[in-house]
TORPALUM-272615 format. One record per residue (C-alpha): residue number from 1; x, z, y. Coordinates in pm, 1 decimal. Last residue first. Example, Ala and Ser with C-alpha at 12.3 -4.5 7.8 and 13.67 -1.06 7.14 Angstrom:
BEGIN
k->2	xx->1367.0	zz->714.0	yy->-106.0 .
k->1	xx->1230.0	zz->780.0	yy->-450.0 .
***
This chain:
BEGIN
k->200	xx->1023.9	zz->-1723.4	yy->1498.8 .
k->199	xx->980.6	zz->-1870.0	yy->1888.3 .
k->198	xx->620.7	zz->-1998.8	yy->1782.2 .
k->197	xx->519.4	zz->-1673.7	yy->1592.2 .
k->196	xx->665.6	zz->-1487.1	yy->1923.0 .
k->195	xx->472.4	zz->-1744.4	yy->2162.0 .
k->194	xx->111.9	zz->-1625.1	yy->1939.1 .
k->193	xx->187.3	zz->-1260.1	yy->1973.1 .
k->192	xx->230.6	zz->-1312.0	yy->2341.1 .
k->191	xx->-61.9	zz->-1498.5	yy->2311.4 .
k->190	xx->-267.5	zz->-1267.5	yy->2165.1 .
k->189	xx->-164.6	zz->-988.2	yy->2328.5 .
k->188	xx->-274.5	zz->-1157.7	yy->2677.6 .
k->187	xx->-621.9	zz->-1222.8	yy->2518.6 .
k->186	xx->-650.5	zz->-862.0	yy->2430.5 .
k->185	xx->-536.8	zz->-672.4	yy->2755.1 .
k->184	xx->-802.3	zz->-975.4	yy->2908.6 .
k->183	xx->-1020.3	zz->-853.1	yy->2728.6 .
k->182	xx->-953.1	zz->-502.0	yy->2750.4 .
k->181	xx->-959.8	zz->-531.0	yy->3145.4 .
k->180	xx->-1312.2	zz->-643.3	yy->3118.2 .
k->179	xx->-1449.4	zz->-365.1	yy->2866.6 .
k->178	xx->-1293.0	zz->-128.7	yy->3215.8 .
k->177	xx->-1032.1	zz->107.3	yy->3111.2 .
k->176	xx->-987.7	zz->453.8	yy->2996.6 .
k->175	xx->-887.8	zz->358.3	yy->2650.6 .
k->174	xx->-1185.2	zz->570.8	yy->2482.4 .
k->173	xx->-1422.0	zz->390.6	yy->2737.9 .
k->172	xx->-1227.3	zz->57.5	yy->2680.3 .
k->171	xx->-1281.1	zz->143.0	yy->2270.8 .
k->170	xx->-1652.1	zz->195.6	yy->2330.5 .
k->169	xx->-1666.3	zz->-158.4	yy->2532.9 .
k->168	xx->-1510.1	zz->-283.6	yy->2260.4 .
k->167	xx->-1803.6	zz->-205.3	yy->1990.7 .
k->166	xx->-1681.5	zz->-11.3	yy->1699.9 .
k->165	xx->-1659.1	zz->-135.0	yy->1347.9 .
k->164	xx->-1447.0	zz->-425.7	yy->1323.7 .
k->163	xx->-1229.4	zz->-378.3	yy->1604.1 .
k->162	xx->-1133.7	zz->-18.9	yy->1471.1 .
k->161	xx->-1057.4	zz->-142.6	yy->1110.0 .
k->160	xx->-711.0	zz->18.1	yy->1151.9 .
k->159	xx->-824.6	zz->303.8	yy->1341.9 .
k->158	xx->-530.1	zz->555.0	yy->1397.6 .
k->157	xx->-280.7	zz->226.5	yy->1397.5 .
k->156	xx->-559.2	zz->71.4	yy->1647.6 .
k->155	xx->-533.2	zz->328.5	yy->1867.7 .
k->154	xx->-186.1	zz->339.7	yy->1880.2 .
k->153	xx->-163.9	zz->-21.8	yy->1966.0 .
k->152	xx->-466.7	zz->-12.7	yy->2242.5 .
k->151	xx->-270.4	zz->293.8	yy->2404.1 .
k->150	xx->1.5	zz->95.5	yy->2443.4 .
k->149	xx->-125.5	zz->-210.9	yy->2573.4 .
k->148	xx->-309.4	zz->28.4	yy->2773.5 .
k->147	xx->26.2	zz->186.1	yy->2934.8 .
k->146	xx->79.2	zz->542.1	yy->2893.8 .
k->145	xx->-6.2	zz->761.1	yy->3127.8 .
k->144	xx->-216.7	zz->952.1	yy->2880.3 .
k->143	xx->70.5	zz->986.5	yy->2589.9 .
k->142	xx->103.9	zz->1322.4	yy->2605.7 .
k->141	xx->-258.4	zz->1396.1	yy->2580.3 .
k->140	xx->-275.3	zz->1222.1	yy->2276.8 .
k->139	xx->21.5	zz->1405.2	yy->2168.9 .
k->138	xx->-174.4	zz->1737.7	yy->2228.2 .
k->137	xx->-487.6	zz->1616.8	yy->2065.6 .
k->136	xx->-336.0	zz->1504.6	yy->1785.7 .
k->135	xx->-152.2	zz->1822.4	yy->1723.2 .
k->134	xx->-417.7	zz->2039.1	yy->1784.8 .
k->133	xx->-634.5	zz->1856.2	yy->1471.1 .
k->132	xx->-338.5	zz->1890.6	yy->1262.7 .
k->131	xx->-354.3	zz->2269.8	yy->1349.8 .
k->130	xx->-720.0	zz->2255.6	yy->1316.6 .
k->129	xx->-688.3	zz->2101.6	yy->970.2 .
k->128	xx->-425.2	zz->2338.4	yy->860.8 .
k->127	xx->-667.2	zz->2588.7	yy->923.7 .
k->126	xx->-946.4	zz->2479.1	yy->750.2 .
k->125	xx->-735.6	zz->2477.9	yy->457.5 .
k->124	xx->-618.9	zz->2829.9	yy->486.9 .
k->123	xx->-936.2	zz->2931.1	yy->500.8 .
k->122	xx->-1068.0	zz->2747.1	yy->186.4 .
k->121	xx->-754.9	zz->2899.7	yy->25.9 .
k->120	xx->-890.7	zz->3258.5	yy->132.2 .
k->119	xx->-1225.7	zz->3183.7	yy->28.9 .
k->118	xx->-1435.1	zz->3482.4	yy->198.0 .
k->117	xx->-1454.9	zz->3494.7	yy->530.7 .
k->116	xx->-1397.6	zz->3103.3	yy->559.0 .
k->115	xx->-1687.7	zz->3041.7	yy->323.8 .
k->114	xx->-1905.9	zz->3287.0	yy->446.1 .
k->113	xx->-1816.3	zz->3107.0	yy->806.9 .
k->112	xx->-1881.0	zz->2760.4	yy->697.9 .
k->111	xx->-2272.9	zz->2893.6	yy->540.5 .
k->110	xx->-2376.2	zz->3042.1	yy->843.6 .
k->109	xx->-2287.8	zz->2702.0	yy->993.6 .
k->108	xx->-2458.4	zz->2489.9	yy->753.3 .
k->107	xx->-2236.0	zz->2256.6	yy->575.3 .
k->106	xx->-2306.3	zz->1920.1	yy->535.6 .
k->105	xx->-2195.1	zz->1563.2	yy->347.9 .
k->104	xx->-2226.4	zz->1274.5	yy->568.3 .
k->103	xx->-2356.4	zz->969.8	yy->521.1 .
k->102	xx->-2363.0	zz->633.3	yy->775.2 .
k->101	xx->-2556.7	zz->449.7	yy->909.3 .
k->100	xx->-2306.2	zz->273.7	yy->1176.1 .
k->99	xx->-2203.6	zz->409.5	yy->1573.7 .
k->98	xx->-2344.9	zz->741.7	yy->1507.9 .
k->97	xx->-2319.1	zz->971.4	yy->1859.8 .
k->96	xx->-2115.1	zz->1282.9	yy->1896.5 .
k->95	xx->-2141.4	zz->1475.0	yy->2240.4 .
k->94	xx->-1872.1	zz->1682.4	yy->2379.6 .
k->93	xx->-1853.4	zz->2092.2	yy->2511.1 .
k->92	xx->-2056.7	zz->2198.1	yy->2261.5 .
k->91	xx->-2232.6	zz->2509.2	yy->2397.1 .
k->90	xx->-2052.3	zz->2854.4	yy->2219.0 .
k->89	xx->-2135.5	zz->3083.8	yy->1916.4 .
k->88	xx->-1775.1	zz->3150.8	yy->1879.2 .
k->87	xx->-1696.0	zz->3019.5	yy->1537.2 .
k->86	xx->-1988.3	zz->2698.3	yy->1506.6 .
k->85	xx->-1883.3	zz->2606.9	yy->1915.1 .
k->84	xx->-1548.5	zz->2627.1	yy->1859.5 .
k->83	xx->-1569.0	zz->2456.0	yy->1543.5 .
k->82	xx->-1739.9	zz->2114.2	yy->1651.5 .
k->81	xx->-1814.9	zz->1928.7	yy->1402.2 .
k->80	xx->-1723.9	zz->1587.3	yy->1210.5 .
k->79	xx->-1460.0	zz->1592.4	yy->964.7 .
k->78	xx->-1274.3	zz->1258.6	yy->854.9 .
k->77	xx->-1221.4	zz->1105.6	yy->535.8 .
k->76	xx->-1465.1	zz->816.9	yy->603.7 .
k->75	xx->-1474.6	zz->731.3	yy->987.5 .
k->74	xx->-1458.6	zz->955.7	yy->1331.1 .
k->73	xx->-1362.6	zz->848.9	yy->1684.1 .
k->72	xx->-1211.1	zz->992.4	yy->1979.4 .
k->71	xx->-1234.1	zz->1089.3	yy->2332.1 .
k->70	xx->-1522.5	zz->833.2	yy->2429.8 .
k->69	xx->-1598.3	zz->907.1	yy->2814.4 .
k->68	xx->-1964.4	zz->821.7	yy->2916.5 .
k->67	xx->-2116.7	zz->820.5	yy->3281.7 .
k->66	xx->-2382.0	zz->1023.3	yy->3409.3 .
k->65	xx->-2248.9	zz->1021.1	yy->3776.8 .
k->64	xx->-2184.7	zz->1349.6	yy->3727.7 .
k->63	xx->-1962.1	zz->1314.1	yy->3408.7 .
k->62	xx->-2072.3	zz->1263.0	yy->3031.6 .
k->61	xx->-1836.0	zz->1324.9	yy->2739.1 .
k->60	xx->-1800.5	zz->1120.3	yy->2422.0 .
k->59	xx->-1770.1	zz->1156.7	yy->2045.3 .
k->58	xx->-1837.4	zz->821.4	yy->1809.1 .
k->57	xx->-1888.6	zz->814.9	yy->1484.6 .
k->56	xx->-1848.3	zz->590.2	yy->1182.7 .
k->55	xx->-1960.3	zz->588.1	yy->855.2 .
k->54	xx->-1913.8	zz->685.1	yy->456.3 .
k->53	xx->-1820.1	zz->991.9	yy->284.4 .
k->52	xx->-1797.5	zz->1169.9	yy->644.9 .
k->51	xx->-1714.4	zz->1555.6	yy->593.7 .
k->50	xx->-1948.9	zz->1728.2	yy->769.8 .
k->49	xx->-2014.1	zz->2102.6	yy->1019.1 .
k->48	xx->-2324.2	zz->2236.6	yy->1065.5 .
k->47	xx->-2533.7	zz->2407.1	yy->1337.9 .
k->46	xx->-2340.4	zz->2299.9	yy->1683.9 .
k->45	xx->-2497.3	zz->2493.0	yy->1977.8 .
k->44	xx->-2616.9	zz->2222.8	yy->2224.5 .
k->43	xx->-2416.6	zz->2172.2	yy->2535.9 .
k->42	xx->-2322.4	zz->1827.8	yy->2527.7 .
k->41	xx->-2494.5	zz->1683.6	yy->2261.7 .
k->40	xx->-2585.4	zz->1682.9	yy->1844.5 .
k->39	xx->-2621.3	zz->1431.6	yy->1611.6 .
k->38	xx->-2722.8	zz->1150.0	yy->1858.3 .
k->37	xx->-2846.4	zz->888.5	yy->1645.5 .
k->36	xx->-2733.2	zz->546.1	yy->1725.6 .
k->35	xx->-2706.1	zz->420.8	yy->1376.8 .
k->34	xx->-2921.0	zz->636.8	yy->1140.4 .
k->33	xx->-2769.1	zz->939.5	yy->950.6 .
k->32	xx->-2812.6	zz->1000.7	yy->571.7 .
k->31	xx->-2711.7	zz->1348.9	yy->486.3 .
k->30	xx->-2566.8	zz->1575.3	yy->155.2 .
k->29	xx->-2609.7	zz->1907.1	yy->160.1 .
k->28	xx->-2287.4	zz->2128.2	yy->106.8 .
k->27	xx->-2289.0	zz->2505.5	yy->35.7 .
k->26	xx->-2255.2	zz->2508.3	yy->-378.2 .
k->25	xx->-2009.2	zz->2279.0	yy->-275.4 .
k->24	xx->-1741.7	zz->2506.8	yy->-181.5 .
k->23	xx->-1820.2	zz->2763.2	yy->-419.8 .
k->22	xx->-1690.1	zz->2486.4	yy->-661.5 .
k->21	xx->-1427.8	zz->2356.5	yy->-485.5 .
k->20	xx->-1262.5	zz->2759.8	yy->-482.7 .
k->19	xx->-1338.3	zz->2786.0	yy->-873.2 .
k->18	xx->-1184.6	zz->2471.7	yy->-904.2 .
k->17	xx->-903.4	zz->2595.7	yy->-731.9 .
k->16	xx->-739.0	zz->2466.3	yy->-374.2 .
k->15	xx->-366.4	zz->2504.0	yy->-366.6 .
k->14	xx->-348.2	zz->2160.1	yy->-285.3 .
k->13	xx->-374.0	zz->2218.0	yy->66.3 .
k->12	xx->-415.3	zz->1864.0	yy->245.8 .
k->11	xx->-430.4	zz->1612.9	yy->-22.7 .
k->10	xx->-612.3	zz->1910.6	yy->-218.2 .
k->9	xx->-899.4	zz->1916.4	yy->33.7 .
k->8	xx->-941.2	zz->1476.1	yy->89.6 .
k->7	xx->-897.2	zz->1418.8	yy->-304.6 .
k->6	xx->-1225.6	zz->1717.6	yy->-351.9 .
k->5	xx->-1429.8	zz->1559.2	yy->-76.5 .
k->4	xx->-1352.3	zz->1219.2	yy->-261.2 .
k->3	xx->-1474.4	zz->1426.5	yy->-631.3 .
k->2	xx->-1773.9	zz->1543.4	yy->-418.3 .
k->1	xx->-1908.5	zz->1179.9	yy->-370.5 .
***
């Protein structure tokens, strides 16, 4: 369990000491989640941040009307938090919701910011992961206007076990689109996928 949470930190800043991994998990509590749980929602102040060992989450916003927008997903390898709300004492501004038991290894908020205020190489970690984290979010964005069928691909390249863990009508609410549309997005891929085999 730790020695995955250790891969995941040194693929991304392999600077990372022992001594540094070991303060690290001096901090963590490990956490069994039920499916459906709502860990935290709009507007609640965030108290720990996780790295997901095993599982699959789901963060969403909710309009007027009461309506839910997926804006992404979460599975193993992934952090789940929110760190503006942990770093500035602010109200979530999304929802995260368990789509499969899953577990999760913690750390408490007061616990995040001792480690960022005094691990330098923990810091600089964290920080490559928000800048990563920016990225994503900014070529997301980008690609908005996209077409579904393109959206669907990319999606699927990000989640490549997508269709077998999270419900489609989740992944037409991340797409944007009604579940119906998907499946007919889906059948229509299929058979153009089907004439190229035929053509080839």
């Amino acid at each position: 369990m730790y020695k995955v949470l250790l891969t995941h930190i040194r693929n991304t800043y392999p600077e990372i000491t022992d001594e540094d991994f070991n303060m690290i998990i001096k901090t963590t509590t490990y956490k069994e989640y039920r499916k459906k749980t709502n860990i935290w929602k709009e507007g609640d102040f965030v108290k720990d941040i996780g790295f997901v060992i095993k599982g699959c989450f789901r963060y969403f916003n909710t309009n007027k009307e009461g309506e839910e927008r997926n804006t992404h997903f979460a599975v193993e390898d992934w952090w789940i938090g929110d760190l503006n709300s942990i770093m500035n004492d602010e109200p979530a501004l999304q929802s995260i919701e368990v789509l499969e038991d899953a577990r999760v290894l913690n750390i408490r908020k007061s616990d995040f910011k001792y480690l960022i205020e005094n691990c330098v190489r923990f810091r600089r970690f964290t920080q490559k992961k928000r800048d990563r984290a920016y990225a994503a979010t900014v070529k997301r964005l980008a690609n908005i206007n996209e077409h579904a069928e393109v959206r669907y691909e990319t999606l699927l390249k990000k989640y490549p076990d997508a269709l077998n863990r999270i419900p489609l009508y989740h992944i037409a609410s991340y797409l944007g689109i009604k579940p119906e549309s998907l499946s007919r997005l889906r059948k229509t891929m299929a058979q153009t996928k089907k004439s190229h085999k035929a053509i080839h």
